[in-house]
N, C-alpha and C positions, 0 to 999 in steps of 0.2 A: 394456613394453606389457602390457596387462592387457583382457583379453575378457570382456564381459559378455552372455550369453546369455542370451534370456527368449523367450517363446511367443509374448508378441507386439511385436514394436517400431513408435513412431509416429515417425517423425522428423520429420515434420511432421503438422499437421492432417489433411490430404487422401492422408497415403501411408503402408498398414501392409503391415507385412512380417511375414509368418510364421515363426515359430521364427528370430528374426532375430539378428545381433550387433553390438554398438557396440564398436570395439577403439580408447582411449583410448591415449593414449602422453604422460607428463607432462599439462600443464594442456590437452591438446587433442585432440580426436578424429581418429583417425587413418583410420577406413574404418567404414563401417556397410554393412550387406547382409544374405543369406539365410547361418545357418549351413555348411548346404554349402558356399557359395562363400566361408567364412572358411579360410587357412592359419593355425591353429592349434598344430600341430608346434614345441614348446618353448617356447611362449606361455603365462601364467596363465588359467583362463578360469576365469569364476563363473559358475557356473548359477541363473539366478532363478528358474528352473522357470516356473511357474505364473502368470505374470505381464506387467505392463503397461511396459516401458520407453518413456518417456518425457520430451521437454526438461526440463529443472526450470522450476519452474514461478516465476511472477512476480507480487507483492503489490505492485500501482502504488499502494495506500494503505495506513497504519495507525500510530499512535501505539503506538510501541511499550514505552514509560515507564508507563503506563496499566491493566498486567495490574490489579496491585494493586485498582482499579475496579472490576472484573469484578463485574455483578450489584447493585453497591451502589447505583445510579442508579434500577433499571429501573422500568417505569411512569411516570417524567416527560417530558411533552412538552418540546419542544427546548430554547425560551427557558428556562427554571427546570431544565433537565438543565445547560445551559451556566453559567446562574450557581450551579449546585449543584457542578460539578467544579471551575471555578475559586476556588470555598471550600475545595473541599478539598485541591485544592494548596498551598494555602496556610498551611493548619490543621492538616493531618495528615499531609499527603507529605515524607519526608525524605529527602536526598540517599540514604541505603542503600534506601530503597523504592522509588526511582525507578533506581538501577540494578539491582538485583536484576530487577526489573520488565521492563527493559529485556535484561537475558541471559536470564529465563524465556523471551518472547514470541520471539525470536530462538531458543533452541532449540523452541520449539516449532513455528516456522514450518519448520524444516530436518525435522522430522522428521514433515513434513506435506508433504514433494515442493517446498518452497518455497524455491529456489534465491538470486531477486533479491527484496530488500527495499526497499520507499523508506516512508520512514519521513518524520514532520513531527514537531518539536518543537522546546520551547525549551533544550534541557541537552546537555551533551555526552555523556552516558549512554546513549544509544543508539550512537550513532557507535561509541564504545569497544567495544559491544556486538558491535555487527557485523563489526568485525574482529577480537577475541577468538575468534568462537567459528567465524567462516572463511566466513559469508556474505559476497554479492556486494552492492552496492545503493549508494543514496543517502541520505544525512540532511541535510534542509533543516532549518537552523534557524530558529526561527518568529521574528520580528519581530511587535512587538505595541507600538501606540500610538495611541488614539482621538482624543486630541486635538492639533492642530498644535502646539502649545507641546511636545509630548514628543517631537518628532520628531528635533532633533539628537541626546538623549541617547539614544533609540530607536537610533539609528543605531550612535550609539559603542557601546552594549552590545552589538550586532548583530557588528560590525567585530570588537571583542574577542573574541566569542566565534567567527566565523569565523575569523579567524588561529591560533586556540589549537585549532581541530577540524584544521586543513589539517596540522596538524603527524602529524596520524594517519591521515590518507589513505594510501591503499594502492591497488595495481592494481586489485583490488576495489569498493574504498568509495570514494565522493568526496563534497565536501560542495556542499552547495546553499542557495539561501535561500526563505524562506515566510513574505510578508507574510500574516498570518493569513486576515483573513475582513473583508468591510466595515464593522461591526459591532468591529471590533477596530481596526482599520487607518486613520489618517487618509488622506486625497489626500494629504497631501505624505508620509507616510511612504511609502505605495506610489512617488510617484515617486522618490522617494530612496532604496528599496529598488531598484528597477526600474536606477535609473543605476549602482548600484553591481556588480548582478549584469552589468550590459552591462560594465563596466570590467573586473572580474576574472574575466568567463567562467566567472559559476558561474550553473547550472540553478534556475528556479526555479517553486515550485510554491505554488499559492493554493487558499483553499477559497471556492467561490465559487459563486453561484445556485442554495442548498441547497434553504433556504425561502421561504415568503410572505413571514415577519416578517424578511427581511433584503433580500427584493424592495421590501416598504413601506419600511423603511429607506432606500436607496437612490433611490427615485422620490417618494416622496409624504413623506419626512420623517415618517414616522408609525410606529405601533405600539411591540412591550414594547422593542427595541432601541432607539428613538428617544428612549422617555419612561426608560429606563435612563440614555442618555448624556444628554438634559437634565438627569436629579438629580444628575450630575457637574459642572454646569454647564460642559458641550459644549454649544456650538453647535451645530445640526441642522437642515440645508437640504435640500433636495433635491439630491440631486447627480449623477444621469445618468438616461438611458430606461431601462437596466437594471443589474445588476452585471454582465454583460462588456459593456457599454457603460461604464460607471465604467472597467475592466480597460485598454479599450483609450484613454480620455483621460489615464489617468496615465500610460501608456510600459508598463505589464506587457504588454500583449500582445504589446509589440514584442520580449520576451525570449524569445516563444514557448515558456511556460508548461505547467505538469503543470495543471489548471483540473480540480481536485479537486467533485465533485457533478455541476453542471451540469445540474442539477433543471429548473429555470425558466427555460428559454431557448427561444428565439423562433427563426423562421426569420431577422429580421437579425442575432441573435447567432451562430446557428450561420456564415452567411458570414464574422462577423467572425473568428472560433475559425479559421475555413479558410484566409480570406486569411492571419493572421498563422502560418498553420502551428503553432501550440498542442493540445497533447491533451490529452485528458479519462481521468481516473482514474472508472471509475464504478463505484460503492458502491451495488448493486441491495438488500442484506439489511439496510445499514444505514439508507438511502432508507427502508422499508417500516417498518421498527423506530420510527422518526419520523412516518412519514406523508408526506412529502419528495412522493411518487411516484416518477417514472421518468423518468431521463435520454431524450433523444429519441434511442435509438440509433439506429432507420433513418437520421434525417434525418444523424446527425451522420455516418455510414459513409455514405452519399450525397455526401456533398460533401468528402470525402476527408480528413473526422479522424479520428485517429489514435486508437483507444480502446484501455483496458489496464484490468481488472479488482480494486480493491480491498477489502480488507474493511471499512475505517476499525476503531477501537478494541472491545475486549471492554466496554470502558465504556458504547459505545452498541449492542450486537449481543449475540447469545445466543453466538457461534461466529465465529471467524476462520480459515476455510477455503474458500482460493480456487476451489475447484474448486465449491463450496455456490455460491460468490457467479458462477464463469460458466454455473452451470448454471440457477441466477433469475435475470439478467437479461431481461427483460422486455420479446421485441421477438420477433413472434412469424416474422418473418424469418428470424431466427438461426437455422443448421442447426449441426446437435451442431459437425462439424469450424468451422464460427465463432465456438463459445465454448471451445472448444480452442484457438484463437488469439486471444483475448483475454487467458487464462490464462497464455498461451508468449509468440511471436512479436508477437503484437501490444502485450501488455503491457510488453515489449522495449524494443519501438519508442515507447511513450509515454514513456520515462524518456530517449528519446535513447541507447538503448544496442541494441546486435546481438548479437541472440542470439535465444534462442528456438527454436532450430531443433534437431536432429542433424545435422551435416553435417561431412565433414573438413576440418579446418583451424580449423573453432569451437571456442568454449569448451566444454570438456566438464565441462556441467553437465547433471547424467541426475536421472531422480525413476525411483522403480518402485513399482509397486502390487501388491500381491498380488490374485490373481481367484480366485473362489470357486467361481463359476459357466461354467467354463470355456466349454459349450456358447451359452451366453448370451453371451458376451463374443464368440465365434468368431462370431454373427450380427453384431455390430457394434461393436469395441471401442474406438471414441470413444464412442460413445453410453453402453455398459458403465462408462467411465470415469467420465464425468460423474454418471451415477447410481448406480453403487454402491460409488465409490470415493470420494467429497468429503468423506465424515467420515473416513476411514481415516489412521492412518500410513503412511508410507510403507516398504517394505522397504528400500530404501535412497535416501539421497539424496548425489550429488556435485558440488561445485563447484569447477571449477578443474581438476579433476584428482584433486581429494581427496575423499575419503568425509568427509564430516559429518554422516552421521547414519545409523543401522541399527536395524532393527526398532522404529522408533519413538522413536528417543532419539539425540538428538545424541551425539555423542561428545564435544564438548568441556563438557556441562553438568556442573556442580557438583553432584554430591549432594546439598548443602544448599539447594539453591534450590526446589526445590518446598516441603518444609514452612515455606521463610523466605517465600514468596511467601506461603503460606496463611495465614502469622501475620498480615502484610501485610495481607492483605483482609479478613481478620475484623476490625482495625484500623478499616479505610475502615469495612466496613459498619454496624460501631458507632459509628462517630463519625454518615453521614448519614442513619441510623435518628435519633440526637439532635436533628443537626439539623433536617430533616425535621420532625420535632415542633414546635420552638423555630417553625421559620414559618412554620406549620402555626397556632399559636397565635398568632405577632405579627402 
């Protein structure tokens, strides 16, 4: 058993304890309380001193293959961001840049308080990721096919690559699927995604009601997604009142869905979100980077969805730090300990998992913060958290039971992964600097 003592522990949103301790025993907390009333007597303890104990914290979004990205996009609106990454996946992304990529962003989340990961993509490279380096979490892998004609083979690459990630699940990780985006996704792939996740009971998460130009997709058959899948020659109708009206005529809703943005919805979308029991990942920093706006979080916390805070990628965002992203969301509602539970407990609970919490008998997954300002902190150290701790390392972060990460640096990262990731991006960014030009000029 191993005691960790710090100045302030939250074990949940709404309860701090002073000079408090979590006493871990293997992968599970054994007792939390006030220092005094710990029996310590031939126990380990650490002293955090100065600090914030708290749940590990939880990233309900982000592509975590994508480091490599970082900056090489910025200044493009949506439509020509999305057809500028999918060029350069294609051009310039190679099997070692996309895992590297994927162990950078994954140590980098650990040693940011970022205990559960769910990740979207289409490679096994994150998955491996996340159990290599001892985080907790989910990887969907992304299914992609616009037009009905690619729907069986959509599937078989989907199935294959599902069979071949389950072999690496772990108590930890498990896998999931992610019919991408409407805009990527036929109806019949969604329902064939959708039948397949009901059969093998795997989670499944969409990105879905970002923007306008996939709202006009969807309703009026119009705009740059529409006139993109015509020069494909796709078909392009209309196809439901909104995207989570599309969600819930193909059978996704009924999977009861991670429903990644959730930008553009209406009050009958949000009932339909409620009735089907589905939650929402919401992406406040990358929303705004875009122009997106803002998920309706009152209405959606009114009517009893389930919300959990993500970053979405460094390709679309300046910064991937969840505490950044519960502290803008954009709801003037929210009181500090509500985006304390977006961040823990609530983001938990949108992945379908329990946790989030301190309490005995849970997983003992802890973040700690160092506080600078101690006086400051002692007036309110959720609020303290939120704002002067979102870009910080963390002092240590645990999962499981196990330390993975201290003063800022996972433990299980590679040495060579930071300058391979740098080589990496100077890579990207000189290649969609060229690009960039090239249609820029055509």
């Amino acid at each position: 058993m191993t005691l960790f003592r710090a100045r302030w522990v939250l074990p949940n949103a709404t309860t701090i304890i002073r000079d408090g301790v979590v006493a871990t025993n293997g992968p599970r907390i054994e007792w939390i309380g006030r220092h005094g009333d710990a029996r310590i007597a031939g126990r380990e303890v650490e002293d955090l001193g100065d600090a914030i104990l708290v749940p590990g914290l939880v990233n309900a979004h982000i592509h975590l293959d994508l480091a490599a990205f970082a900056h090489a996009l910025d200044g493009l609106t949506f439509f020509p961001w999305i057809r500028t990454l999918v060029q350069g996946l294609r051009e310039v992304a190679t099997p070692e840049m996309l895992r590297d990529s994927a162990e950078w962003s994954v140590a980098d989340q650990l040693a940011h308080g970022v205990t559960t990961i769910a990740h979207t993509g289409p490679g096994r490279e994150s998955i491996d990721a996340l159990v290599k380096l001892g985080a907790r979490g989910v990887a969907y892998a992304e299914a992609f096919g616009p037009d009905p004609a690619q729907c069986s083979e959509s599937m078989r690459a989907l199935r294959v690559h599902v069979e071949g990630a389950r072999r690496n699940e772990t108590a930890l990780v498990r896998v999931g699927v992610s019919p991408h985006a409407p805009y990527s996704v036929s109806d019949a792939l969604y329902r064939a995604v959708a039948q397949y996740a009901r059969e093998e009971a795997l989670p499944v998460a969409v990105h879905i009601a970002e923007s306008g130009d996939e709202t006009a997709l969807v309703t009026r058959a119009a705009g740059p997604f529409a006139d993109m899948l015509r020069a494909r020659g796709i078909e392009v109708t209309p196809r439901a009142p909104s995207p989570i009206a599309l969600l819930a005529s193909t059978g996704v809703l009924e999977t009861k869905p991670l429903c990644i943005h959730a930008v553009r919805v209406d009050d009958t979308d949000v009932a339909l979100l409620a009735a089907a029991g589905a939650s929402v990942a919401h992406c406040p920093r990358a929303n705004a980077w875009f122009g997106h706006g803002s998920a309706p979080v009152h209405a959606l916390r009114a009517a009893g969805v389930t919300i959990g805070v993500g970053t979405d990628s460094i390709a679309g965002n300046d910064r991937v730090r969840v505490l950044a992203e519960g502290a803008a969301a954009a709801d003037e509602t929210l009181t500090a300990a509500d985006r304390l539970d977006l961040v823990t407990a609530h983001g938990a609970r949108s992945l379908g998992l329990v946790g989030g919490v301190l309490a005995p008998g849970h997983d003992a997954d802890l973040a700690a913060f160092s506080v600078a300002d101690g006086e400051r902190c002692d007036a309110d150290p959720v609020r303290y958290l939120l704002s002067h701790c979102s870009a910080e390392p963390s002092l240590m972060t645990m999962v499981a039971g196990v330390v993975r990460a201290r003063g800022g640096r996972a433990t299980e990262l590679e040495p060579r992964l930071a300058d391979a990731v740098q080589a990496h991006g100077a890579r990207v960014r000189a290649w969609a600097a060229h690009w960039r030009g090239e249609s820029t000029v055509s």
